[in-house]
Structure formats: C-alpha cells, structure tokens
C-alpha positions, 0 to 999 in steps of 0.5 A: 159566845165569846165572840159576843164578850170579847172585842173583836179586832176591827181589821180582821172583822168583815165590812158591809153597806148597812146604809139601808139600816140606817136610814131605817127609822124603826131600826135606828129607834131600836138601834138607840133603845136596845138596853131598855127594849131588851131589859123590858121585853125580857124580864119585865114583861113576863113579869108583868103578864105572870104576876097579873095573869095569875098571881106568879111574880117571882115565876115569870121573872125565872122561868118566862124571863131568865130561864127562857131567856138563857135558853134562848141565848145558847141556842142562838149561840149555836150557830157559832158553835155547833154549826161549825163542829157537826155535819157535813159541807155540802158546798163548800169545804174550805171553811168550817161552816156546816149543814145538819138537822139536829143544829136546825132544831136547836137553832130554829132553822139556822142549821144549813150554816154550809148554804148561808156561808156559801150563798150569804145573800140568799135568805134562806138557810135550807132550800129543800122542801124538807129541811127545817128552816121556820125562818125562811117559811115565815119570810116567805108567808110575809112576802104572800101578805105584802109585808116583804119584797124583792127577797134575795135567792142565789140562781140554781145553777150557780148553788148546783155547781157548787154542789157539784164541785165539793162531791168531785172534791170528795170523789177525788179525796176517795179516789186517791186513797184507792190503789189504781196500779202502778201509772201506765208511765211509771212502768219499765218497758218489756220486750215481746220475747221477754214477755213469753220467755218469762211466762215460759219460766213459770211467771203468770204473765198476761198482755192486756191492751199493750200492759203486762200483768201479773195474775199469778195471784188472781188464777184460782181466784178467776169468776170463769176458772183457772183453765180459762185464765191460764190458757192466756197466759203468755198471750196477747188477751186484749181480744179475749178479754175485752168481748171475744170471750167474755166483756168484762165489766169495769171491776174488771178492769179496776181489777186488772189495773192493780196488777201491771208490771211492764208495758209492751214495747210496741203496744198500739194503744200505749204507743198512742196513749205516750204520743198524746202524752208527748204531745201534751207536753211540747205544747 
C-alpha cells in the first residue's frame, strides 16, 4: 500500500485524458466530497444501520465499519502486491503483472492482472467463461439494462497473438536449455576413408544424412538390437534409417542429433544445407 501513502514522482508516473471525468458532474461531486462520503459511508452508516436496527453501536462501528473496512482495504491492496508475485504471464513477460485465481477470489475478480496490463482497454479482466471476474459480469448485466454502453474489448486476434508469442518465448527458453547436438556448422570435416578407417579401428561410426555419429553409447541400448544397429556401422545409413528398415519417429532423430561428431565431406544435404547457409550470408 505504499503507493497510496507515499508521494509518487509526477515524471515517473503514467498520463491519461480523464476529460471525460471531469466534465462528469456525479464524479466531480464525489471527486469534491470524497472525505466526507468515505467518512460517511464507512464508519457512520454501519453505525447507523446497527445501533437502530438492533441496538449494536459500538458492533457496526468495529466490525461493519473498521474491521470491514480494513478487509476491504488489503484486498484491493493486493492487486498491487499479490497480482504481481504469483501466477503466471500468459501474455506477456516483460513486466511483472500476473494471472491466478487464488489473486481473483481476494480481490474480487482483479486477478488476471497479465490481461489488464497487456489490454488496459478491454474492460474485462478475465475473458474465459470460467474464470472469476464478478466485475466484468455486472458490467456487462448493466449493459443488457441500458445503464452502460460502447464497452471497450481488445480484438481476439490481436489477444491470440500475444498468447501465441509468450508460449513461443517459453518454448524458445525450454528449447535452449535442451542439448540439441553439436551445430551442424560447428563440426570438423571427415573424409569418406577416414570414416571407415576409423569405424575399422573399432570406433562405432555411423553416416546419417552426410553427419557421422558416434553411437558407441547407444548399441546395447538400440529398440531394434545390437545386430541391427551395428551392421551400420561403417556405413552410410541414411536409407536404413530414415524407412528402408525402419521410419524413425522424431525422438529418434532428437536422439540421434546429440551424437554428431563430423560432417562428411561431401554429404548431399549438408553441402545444400551449407549453400543456403552461404547464401543467406552474401546476401
């Protein structure tokens, strides 16, 4: 709550058009009277409504009036605090605003504090049918009555794409934590003759797509067994692997990527991946 007692510095705050809140008689009214409205609607009326509704001053000044006025306070404080501490960014990561349903029930709906940073226009604060926004559903019974119009929504596909890109930013985060292989451009260069000379001298060397691999690690281990995979050693296994035995499937070749040791000087789709790459870079 220290933003609300401590002066805030007018060059660092933001700046929006209220013009329509000024010219706005009942806000100005209130704007003028807010000491004595607050004072009144806080601790007076409760007061009032105990003491002559059933004899109990002093309990709806304390409980009606303070307690629940305390209650009410720190709550709406969390939209400050715990808005910004739990949950998860759906839209964007840059700034700490977040999205969670425990923040929603102690705030009364202002819990998808990712949405309302990102879309500040849109007056929702939660747009799935599901989560808790009490706020959003009463603006939008006031609308159906006539007592509110032209409410303000962020166009879908534009909430879609910011979706979109924070789980790719996410995905990109997973992915480079991940051990992908050795970059194909990364690799020294193998001769053919060294190839098999070397898988000759007992090295477990297998020719992928114009990459060598080392699968020593891997041959007891291999889903189709050793006989199999070792039969390619030496050999050029591009056909055998990619269907003319077996089709692997992708954790495969996820697999097979973290054991690249050279590219085959040579290699048909290394030599065109190199030429785009060449290219890419005259360019």
């Amino acid at each position: 709550m220290g933003w609300m007692v401590l002066k805030q510095d007018p060059h660092r705050i933001g700046r929006v058009d209220i013009t329509d809140l000024n010219n706005d008689p009942v806000v100005m009214w209130q704007h003028r009277n807010f000491v004595t409205i607050a004072l009144s609607m806080s601790f007076l009326l409760p007061c009032v409504v105990a003491g002559l509704g059933w004899g109990d001053w002093k309990g709806g000044l304390i409980y009606a009036g303070i307690l629940r006025l305390l209650v009410v306070q720190q709550a709406t404080f969390c939209v400050k605090s715990l808005a910004h501490w739990i949950g998860d960014q759906p839209f964007d990561d840059r700034n700490s605003p977040r999205d969670h349903v425990i923040t929603a029930l102690v705030t009364l709906g202002e819990g998808y504090h990712n949405f309302h940073h990102e879309f500040p226009s849109d007056y929702r604060n939660a747009i799935q049918w599901h989560q808790y926004d009490p706020t959003k559903w009463s603006i939008f019974l006031w609308k159906q009555l006539g007592l509110a119009s032209n409410l303000k929504t962020f166009p879908d596909n534009e909430i879609e794409k910011g979706r979109v890109q924070q789980l790719q930013k996410k995905i990109d985060r997973g992915r480079a934590e991940l051990d992908w292989g050795v970059p194909l451009e990364e690799l020294p260069l193998i001769e053919w003759d060294e190839f098999v000379v070397r898988a000759k001298e007992g090295e477990a060397l297998v020719a992928v797509a114009g990459v060598v691999h080392d699968v020593g690690g891997f041959v007891k281990d291999h889903p189709g067994g050793m006989a199999l995979i070792s039969s390619a050693i030496g050999k050029d296994a591009t056909a055998m692997f990619n269907g003319g035995v077996y089709n692997h499937l992708n954790a495969a070749h996820n697999l097979l990527s973290t054991m690249r040791i050279g590219v085959l000087r040579g290699g048909l789709e290394v030599e065109v991946w190199k030429r785009s790459q060449l290219s890419t870079k005259n360019v």
